[in-house]
N, CA, C and O atoms as CSV, one atom per row, in Angstrom:
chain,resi,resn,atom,element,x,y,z
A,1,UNK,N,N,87.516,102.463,97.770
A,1,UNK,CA,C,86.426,101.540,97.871
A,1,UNK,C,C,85.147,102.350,98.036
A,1,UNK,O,O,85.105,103.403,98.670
A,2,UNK,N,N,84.117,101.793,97.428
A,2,UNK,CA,C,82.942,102.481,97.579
A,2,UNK,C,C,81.372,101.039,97.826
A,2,UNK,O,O,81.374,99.821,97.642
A,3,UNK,N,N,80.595,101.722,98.158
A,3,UNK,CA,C,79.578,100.690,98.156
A,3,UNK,C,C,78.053,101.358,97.850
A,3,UNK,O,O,77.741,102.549,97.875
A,4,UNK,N,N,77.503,100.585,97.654
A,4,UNK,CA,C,75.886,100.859,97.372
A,4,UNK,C,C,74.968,100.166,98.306
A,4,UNK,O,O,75.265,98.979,98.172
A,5,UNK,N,N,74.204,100.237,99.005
A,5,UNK,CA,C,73.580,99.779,99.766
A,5,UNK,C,C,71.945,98.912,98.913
A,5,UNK,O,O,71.304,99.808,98.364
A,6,UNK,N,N,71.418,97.856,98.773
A,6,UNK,CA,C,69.966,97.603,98.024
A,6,UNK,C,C,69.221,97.457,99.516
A,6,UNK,O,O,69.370,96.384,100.102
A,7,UNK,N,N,68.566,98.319,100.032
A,7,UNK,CA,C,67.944,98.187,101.811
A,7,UNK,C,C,66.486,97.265,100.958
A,7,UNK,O,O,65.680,96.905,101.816
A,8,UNK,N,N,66.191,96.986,99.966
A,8,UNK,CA,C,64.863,96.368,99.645
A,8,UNK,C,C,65.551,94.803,99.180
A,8,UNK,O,O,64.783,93.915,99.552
A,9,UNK,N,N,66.626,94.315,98.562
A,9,UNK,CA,C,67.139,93.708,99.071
A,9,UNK,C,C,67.975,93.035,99.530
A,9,UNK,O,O,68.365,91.909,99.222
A,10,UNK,N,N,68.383,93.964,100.561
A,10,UNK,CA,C,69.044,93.579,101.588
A,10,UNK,C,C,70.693,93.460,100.819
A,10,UNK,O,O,71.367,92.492,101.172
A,11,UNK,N,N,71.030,93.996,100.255
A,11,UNK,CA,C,72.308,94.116,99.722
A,11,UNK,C,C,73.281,95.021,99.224
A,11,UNK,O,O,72.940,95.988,98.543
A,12,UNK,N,N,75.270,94.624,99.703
A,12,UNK,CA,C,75.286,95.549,99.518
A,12,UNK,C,C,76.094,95.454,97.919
A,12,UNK,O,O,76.368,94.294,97.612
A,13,UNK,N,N,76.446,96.381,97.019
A,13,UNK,CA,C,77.557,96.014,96.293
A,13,UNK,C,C,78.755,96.757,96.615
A,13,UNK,O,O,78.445,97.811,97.172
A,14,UNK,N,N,79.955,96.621,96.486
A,14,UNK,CA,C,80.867,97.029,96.640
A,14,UNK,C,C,82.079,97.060,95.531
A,14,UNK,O,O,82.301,96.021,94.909
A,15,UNK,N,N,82.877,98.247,95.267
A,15,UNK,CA,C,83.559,98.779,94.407
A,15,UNK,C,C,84.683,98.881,94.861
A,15,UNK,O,O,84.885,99.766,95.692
A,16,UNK,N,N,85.920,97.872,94.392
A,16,UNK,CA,C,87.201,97.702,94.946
A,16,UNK,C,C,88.139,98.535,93.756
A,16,UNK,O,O,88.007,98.200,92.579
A,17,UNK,N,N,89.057,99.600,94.123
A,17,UNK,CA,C,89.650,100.136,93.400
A,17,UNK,C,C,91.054,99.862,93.782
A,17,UNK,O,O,91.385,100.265,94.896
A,18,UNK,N,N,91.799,99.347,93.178
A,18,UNK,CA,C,93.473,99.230,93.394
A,18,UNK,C,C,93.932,100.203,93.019
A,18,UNK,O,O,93.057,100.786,92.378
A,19,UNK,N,N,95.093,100.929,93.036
A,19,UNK,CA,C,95.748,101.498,92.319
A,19,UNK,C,C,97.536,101.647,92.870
A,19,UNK,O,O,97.777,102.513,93.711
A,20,UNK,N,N,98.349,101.031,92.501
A,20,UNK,CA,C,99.566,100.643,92.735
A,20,UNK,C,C,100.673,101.014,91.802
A,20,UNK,O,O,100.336,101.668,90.815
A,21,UNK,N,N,101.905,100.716,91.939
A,21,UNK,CA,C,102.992,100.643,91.162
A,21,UNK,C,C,103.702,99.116,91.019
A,21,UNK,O,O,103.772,98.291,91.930
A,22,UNK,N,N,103.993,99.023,90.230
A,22,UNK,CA,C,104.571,97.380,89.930
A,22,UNK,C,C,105.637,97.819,89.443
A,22,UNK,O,O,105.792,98.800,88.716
A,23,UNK,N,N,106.792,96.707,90.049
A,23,UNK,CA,C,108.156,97.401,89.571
A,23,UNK,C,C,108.197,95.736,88.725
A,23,UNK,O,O,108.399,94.603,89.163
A,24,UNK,N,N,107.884,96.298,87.275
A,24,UNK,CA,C,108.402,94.775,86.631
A,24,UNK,C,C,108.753,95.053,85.223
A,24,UNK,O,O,108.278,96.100,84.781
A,25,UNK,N,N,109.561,94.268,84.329
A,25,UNK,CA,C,109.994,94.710,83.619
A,25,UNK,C,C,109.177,94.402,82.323
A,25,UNK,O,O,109.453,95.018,81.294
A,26,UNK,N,N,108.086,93.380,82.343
A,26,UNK,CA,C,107.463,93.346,81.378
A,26,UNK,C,C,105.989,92.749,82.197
A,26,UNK,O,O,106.008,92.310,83.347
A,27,UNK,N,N,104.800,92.838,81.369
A,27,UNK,CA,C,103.183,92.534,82.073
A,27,UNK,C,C,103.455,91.249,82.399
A,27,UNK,O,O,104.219,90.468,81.832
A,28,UNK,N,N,102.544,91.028,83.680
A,28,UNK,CA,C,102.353,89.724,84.400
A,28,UNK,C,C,100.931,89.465,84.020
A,28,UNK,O,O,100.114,90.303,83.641
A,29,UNK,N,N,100.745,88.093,84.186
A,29,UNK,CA,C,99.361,87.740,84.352
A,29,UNK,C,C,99.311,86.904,86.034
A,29,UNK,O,O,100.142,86.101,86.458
A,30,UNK,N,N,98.096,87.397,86.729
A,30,UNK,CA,C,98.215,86.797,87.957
A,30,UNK,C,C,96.561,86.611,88.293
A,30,UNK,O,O,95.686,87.349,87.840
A,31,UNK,N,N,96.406,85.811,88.916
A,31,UNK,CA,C,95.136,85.560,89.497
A,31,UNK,C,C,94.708,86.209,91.187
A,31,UNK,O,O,95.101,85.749,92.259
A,32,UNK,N,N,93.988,87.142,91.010
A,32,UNK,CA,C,94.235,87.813,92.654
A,32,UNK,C,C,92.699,87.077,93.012
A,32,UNK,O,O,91.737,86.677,92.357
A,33,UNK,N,N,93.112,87.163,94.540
A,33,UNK,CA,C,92.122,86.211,95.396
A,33,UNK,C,C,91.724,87.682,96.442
A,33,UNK,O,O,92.604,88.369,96.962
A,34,UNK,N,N,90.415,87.916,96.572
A,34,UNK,CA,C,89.884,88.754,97.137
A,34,UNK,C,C,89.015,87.998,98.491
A,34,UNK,O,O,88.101,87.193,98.310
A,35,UNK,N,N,89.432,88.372,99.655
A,35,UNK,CA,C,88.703,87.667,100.894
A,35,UNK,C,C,87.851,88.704,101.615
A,35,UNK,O,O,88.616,89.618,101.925
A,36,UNK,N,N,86.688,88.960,101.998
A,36,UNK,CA,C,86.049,89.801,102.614
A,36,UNK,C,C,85.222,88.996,103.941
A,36,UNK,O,O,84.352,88.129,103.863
A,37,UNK,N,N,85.932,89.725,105.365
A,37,UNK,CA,C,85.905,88.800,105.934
A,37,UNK,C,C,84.843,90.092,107.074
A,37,UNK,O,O,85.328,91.173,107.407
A,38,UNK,N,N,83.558,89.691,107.453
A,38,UNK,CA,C,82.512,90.082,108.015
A,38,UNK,C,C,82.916,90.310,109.335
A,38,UNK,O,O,83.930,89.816,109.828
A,39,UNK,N,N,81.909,91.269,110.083
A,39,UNK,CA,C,82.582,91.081,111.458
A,39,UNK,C,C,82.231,90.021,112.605
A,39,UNK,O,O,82.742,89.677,113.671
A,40,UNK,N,N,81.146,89.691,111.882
A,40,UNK,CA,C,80.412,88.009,112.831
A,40,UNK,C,C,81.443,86.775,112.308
A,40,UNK,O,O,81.407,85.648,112.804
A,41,UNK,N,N,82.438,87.202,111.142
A,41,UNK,CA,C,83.394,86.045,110.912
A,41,UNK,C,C,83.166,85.342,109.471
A,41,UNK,O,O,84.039,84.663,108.931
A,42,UNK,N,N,81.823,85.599,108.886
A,42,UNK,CA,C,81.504,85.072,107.378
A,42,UNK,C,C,83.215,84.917,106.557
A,42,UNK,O,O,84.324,84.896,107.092
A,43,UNK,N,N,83.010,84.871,105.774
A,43,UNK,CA,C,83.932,84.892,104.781
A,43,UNK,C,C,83.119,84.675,103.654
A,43,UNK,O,O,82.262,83.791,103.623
A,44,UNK,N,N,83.444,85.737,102.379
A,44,UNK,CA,C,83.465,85.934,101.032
A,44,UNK,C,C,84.648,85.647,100.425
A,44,UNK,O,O,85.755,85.755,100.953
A,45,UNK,N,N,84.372,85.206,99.091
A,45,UNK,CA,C,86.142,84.880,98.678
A,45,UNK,C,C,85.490,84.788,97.223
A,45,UNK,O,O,84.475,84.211,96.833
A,46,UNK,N,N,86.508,85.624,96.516
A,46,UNK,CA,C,86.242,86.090,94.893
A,46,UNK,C,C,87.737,85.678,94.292
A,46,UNK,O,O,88.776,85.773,94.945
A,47,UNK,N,N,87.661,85.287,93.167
A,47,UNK,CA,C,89.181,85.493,92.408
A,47,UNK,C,C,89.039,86.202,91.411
A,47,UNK,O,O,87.857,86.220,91.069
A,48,UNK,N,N,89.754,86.861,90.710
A,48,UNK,CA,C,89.797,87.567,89.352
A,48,UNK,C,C,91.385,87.583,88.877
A,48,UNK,O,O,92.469,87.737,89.440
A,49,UNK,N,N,90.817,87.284,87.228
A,49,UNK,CA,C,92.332,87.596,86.507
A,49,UNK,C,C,92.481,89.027,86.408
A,49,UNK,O,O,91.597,89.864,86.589
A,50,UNK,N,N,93.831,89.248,86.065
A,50,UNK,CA,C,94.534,90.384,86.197
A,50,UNK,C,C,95.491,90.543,85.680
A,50,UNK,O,O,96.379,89.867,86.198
A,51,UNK,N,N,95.945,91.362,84.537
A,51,UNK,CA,C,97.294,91.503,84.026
A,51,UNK,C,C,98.007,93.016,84.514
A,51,UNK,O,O,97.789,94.149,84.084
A,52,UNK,N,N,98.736,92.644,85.351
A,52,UNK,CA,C,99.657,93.922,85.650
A,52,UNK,C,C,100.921,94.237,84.364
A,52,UNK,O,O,101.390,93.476,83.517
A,53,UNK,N,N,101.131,95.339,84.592
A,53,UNK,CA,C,102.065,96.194,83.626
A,53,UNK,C,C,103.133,96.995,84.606
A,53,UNK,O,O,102.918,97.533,85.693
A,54,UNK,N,N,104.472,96.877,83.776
A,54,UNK,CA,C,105.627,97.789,84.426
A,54,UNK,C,C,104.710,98.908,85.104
A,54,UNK,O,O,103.565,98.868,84.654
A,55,UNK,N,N,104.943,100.033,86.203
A,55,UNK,CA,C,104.811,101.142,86.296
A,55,UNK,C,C,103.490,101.166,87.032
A,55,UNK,O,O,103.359,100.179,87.756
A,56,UNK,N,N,102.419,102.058,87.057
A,56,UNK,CA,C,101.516,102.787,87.471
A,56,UNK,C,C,100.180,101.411,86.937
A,56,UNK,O,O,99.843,101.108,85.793
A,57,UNK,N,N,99.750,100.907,88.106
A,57,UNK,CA,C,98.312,100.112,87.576
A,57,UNK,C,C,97.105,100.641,88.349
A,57,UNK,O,O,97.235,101.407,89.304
A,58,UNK,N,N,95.751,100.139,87.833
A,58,UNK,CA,C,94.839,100.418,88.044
A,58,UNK,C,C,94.221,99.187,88.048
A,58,UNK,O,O,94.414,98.508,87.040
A,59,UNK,N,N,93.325,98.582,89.171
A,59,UNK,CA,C,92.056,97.133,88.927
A,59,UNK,C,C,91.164,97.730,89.520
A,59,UNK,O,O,91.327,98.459,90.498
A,60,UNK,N,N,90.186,97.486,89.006
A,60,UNK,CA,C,88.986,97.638,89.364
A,60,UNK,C,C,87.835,95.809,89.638
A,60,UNK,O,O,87.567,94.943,88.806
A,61,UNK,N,N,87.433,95.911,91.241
A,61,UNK,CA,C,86.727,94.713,91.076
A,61,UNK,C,C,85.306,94.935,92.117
A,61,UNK,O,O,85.208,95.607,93.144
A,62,UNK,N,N,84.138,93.973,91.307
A,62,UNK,CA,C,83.249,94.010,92.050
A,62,UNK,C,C,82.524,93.004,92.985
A,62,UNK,O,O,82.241,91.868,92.604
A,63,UNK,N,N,82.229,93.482,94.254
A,63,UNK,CA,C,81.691,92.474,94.945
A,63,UNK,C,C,80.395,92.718,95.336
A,63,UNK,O,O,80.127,93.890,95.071
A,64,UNK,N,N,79.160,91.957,96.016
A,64,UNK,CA,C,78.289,91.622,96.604
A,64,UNK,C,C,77.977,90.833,97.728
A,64,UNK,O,O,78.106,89.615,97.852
A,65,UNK,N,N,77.436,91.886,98.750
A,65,UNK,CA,C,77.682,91.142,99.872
A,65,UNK,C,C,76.174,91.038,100.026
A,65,UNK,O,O,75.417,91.888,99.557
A,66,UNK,N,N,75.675,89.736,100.844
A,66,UNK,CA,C,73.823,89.255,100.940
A,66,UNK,C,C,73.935,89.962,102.615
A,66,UNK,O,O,75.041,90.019,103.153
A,67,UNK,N,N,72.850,90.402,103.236
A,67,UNK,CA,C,73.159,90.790,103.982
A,67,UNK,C,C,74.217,91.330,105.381
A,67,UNK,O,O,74.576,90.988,106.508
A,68,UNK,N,N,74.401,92.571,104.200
A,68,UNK,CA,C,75.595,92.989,104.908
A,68,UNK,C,C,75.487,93.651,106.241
A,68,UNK,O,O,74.540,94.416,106.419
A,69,UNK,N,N,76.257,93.466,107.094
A,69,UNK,CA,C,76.348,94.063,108.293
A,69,UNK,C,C,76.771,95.420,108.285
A,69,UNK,O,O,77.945,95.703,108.044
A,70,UNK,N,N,75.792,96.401,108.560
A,70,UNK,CA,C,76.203,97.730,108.401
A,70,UNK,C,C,76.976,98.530,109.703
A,70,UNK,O,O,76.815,98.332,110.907
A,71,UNK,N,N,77.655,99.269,109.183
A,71,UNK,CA,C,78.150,100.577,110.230
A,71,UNK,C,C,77.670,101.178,110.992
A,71,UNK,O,O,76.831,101.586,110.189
A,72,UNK,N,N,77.363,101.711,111.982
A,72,UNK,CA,C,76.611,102.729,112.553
A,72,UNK,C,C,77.343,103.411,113.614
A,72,UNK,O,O,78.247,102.922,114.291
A,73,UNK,N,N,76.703,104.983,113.718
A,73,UNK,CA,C,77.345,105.325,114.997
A,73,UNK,C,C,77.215,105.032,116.103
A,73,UNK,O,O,76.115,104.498,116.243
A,74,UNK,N,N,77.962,105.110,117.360
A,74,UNK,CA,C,77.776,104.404,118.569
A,74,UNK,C,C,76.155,104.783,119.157
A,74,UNK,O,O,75.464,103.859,119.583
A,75,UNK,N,N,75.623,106.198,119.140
A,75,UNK,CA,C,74.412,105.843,119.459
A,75,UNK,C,C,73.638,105.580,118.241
A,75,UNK,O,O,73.106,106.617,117.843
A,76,UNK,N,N,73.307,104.233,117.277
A,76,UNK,CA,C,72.753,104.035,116.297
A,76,UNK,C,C,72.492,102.734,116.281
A,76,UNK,O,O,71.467,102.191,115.870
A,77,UNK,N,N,74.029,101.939,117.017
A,77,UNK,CA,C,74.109,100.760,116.790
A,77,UNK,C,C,75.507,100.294,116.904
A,77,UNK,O,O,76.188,101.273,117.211
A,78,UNK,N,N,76.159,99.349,116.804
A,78,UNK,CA,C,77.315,98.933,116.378
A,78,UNK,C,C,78.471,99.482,115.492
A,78,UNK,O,O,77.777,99.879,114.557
A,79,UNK,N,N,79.629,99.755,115.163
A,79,UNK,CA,C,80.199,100.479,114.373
A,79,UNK,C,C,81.145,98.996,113.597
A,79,UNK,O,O,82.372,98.929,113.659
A,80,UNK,N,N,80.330,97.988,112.950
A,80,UNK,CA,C,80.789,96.994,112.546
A,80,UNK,C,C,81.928,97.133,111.174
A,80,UNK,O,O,81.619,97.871,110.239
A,81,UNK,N,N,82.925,96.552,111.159
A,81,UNK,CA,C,84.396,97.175,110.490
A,81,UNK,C,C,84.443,95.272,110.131
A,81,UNK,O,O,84.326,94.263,110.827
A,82,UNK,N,N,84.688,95.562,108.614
A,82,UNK,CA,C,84.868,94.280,107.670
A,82,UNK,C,C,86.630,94.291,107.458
A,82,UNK,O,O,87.544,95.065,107.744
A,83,UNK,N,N,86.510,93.116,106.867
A,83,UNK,CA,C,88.611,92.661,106.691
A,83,UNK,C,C,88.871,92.809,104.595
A,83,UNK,O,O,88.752,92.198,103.534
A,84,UNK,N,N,89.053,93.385,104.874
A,84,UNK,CA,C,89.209,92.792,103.058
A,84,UNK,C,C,91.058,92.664,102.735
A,84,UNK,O,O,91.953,93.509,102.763
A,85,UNK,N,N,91.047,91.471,102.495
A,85,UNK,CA,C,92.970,90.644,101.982
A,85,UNK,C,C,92.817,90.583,100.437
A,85,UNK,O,O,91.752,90.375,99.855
A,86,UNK,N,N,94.003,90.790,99.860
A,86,UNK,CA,C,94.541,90.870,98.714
A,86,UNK,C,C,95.084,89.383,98.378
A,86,UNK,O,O,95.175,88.797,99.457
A,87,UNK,N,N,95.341,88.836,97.694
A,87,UNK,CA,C,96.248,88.191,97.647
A,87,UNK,C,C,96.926,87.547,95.928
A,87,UNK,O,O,96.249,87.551,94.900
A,88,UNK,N,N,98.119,87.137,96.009
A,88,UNK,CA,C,97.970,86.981,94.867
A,88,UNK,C,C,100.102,86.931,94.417
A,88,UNK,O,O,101.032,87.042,95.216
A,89,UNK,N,N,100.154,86.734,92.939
A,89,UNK,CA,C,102.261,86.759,93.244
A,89,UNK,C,C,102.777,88.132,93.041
A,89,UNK,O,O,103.900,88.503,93.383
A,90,UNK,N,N,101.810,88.914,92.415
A,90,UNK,CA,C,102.177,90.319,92.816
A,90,UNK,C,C,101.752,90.855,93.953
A,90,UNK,O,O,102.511,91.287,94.820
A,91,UNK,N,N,100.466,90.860,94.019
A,91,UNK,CA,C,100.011,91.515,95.225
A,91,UNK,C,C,99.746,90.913,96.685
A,91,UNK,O,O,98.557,90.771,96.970
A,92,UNK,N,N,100.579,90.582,97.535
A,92,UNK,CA,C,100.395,89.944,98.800
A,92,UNK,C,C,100.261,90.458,99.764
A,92,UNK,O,O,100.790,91.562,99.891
A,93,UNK,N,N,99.594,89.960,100.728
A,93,UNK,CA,C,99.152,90.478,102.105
A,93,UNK,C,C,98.773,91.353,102.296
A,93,UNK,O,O,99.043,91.791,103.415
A,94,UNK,N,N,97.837,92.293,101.324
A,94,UNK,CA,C,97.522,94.034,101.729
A,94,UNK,C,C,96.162,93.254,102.447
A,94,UNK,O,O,95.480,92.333,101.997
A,95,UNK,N,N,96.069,93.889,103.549
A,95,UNK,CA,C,94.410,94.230,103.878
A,95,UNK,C,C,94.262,95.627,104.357
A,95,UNK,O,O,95.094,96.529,104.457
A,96,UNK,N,N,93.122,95.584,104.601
A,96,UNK,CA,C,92.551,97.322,104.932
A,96,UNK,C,C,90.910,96.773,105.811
A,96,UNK,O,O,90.037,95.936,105.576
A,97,UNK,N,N,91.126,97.616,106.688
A,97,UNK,CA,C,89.820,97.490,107.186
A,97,UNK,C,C,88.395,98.358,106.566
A,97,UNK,O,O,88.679,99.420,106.012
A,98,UNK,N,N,87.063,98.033,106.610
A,98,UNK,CA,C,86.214,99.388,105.924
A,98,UNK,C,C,85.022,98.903,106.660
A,98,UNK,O,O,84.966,97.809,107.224
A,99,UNK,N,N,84.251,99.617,106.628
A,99,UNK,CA,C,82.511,99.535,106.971
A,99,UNK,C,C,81.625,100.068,105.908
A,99,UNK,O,O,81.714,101.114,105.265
A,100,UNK,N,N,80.681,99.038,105.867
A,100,UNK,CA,C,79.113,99.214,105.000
A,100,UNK,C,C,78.287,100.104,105.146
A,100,UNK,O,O,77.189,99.687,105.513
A,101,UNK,N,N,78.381,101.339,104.986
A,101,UNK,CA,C,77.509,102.408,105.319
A,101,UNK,C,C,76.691,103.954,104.348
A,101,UNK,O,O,77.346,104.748,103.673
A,102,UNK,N,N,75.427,104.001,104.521
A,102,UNK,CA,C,75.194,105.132,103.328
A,102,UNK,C,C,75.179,106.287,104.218
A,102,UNK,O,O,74.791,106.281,105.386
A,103,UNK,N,N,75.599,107.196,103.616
A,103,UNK,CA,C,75.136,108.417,104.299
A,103,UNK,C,C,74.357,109.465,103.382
A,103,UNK,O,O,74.874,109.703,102.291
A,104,UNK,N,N,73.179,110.110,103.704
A,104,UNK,CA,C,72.846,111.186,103.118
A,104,UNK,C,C,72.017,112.181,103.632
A,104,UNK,O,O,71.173,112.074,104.523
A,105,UNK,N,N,72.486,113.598,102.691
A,105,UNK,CA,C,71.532,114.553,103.669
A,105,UNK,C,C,70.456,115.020,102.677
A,105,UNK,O,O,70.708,114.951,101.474
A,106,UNK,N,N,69.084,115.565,103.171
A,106,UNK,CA,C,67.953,115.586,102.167
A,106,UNK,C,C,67.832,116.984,102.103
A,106,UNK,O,O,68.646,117.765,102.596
A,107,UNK,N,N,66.656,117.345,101.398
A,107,UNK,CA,C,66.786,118.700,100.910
A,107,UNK,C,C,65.926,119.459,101.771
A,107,UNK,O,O,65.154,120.353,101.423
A,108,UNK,N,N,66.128,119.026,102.909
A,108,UNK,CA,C,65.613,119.530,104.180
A,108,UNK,C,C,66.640,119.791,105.917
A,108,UNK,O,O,66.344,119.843,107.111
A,109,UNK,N,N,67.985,119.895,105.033
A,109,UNK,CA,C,68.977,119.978,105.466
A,109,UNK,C,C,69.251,118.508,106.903
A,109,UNK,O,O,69.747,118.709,108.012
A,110,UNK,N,N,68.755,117.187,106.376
A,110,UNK,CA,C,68.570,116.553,107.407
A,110,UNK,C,C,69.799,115.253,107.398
A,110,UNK,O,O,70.092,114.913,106.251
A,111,UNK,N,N,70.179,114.865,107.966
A,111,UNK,CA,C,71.315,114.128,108.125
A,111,UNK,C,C,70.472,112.567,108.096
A,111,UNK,O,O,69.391,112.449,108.674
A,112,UNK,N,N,71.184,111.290,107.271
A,112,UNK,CA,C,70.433,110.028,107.742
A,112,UNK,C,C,71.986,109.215,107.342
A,112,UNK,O,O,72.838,109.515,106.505
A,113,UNK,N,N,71.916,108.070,108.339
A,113,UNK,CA,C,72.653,106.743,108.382
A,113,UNK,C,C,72.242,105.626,108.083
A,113,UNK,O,O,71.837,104.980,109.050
A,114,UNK,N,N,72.163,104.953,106.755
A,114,UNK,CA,C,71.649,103.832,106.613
A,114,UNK,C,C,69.770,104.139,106.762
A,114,UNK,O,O,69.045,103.261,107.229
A,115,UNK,N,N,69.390,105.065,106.439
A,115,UNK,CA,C,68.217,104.744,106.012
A,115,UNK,C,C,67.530,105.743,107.708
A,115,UNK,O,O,66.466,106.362,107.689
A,116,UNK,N,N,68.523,105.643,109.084
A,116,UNK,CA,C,67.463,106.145,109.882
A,116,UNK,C,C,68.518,107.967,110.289
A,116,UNK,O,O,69.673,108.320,110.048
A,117,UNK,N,N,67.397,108.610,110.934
A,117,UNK,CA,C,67.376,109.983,111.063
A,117,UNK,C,C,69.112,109.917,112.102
A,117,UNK,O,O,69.311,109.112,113.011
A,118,UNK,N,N,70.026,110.866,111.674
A,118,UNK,CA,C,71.324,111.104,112.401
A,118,UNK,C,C,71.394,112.405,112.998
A,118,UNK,O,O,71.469,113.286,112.141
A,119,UNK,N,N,71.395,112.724,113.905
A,119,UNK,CA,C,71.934,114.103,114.680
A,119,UNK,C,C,73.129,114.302,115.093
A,119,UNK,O,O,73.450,113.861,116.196
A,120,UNK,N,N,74.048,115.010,114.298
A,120,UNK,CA,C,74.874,115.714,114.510
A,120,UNK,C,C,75.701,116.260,115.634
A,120,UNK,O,O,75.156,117.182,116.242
A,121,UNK,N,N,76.809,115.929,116.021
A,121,UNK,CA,C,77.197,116.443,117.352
A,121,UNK,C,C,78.535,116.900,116.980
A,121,UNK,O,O,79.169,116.272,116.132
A,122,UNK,N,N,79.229,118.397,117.790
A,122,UNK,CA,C,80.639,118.432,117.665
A,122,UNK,C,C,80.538,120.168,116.982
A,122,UNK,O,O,79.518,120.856,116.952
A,123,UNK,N,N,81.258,120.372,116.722
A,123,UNK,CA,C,81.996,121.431,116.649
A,123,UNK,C,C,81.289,121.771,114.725
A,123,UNK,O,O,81.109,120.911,113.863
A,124,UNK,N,N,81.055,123.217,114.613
A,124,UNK,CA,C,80.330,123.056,113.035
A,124,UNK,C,C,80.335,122.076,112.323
A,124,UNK,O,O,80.831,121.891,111.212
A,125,UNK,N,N,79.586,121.234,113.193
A,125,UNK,CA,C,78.825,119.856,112.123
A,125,UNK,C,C,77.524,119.948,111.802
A,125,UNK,O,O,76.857,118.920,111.685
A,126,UNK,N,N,76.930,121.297,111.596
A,126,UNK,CA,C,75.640,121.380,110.649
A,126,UNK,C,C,76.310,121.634,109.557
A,126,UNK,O,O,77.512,121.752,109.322
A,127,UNK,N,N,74.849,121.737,108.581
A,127,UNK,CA,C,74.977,121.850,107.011
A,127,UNK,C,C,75.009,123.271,106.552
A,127,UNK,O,O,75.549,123.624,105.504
A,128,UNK,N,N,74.327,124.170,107.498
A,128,UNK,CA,C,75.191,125.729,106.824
A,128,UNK,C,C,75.340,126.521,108.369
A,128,UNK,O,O,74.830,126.352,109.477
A,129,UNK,N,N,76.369,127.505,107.757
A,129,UNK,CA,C,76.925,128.241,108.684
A,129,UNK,C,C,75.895,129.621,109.553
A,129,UNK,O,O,76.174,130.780,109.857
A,130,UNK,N,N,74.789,128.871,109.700
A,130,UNK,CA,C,73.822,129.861,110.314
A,130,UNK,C,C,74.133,130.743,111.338
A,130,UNK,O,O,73.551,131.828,111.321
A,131,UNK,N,N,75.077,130.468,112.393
A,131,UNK,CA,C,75.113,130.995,113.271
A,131,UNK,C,C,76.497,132.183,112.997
A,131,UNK,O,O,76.652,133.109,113.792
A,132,UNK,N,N,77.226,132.039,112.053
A,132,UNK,CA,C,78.152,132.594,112.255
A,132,UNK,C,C,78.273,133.852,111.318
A,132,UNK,O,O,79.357,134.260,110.900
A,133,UNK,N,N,76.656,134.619,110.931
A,133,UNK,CA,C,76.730,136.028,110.697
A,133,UNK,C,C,76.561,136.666,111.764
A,133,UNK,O,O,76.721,137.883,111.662
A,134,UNK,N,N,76.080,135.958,113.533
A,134,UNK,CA,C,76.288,136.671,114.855
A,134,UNK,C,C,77.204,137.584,115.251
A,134,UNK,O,O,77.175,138.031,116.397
């Protein structure tokens, strides 16, 4: 799973990647029901067709969430964790938990979360190994 953050507005998209084995002896057609369930309790709910095949599959699906509740570290904010359920006659009951979050570092070796400044804590968690031609 991956996501994109729009901070102008206010949205996020999100990139659902399956990738499974189906033990069947010839392609199914199935309708999977995608639930994305917020941590204030929202609910999103998508369906998409889908034809699975004997062996090794791949789906790819996309969502959009309107203001999404983002991740953060404990001193940042909340560390808010979304539900996402599968469902469907092949695919039942998978969920997985995930969080909405960008991370990037600038060309000023600087760490950011969602848009504000992150400092680093822990054991070589900078961006280069400065200290260790000592």
């Amino acid at each position: 799973m991956s996501s994109k953050i729009n901070f102008a507005k206010n949205t996020a998209h999100l990139r659902i990647d399956c990738v499974y084995y189906a033990k069947l002896t010839s392609p199914l057609k199935d309708k999977i029901k995608i639930e994305i369930i917020s941590p204030s309790g929202k609910k999103h709910t998508k369906t998409f067709d889908a034809l699975f095949k004997p062996n090794k599959n791949q789906l790819t699906f996309s969502f959009e969430i309107k203001n999404p509740e983002l991740w953060w570290s404990w001193d940042l904010g909340e560390p808010s964790l979304y539900e996402l359920k599968l469902s469907g006659k092949v695919l039942s009951g998978h969920q997985i938990k995930f969080g909405i979050r960008e991370v990037k570092l600038d060309e000023n070796q600087i760490f950011y979360l969602n848009g504000k400044r992150l400092f680093l804590r822990g054991t070589n968690a900078i961006p280069a190994q400065f200290l260790s031609g000592l």
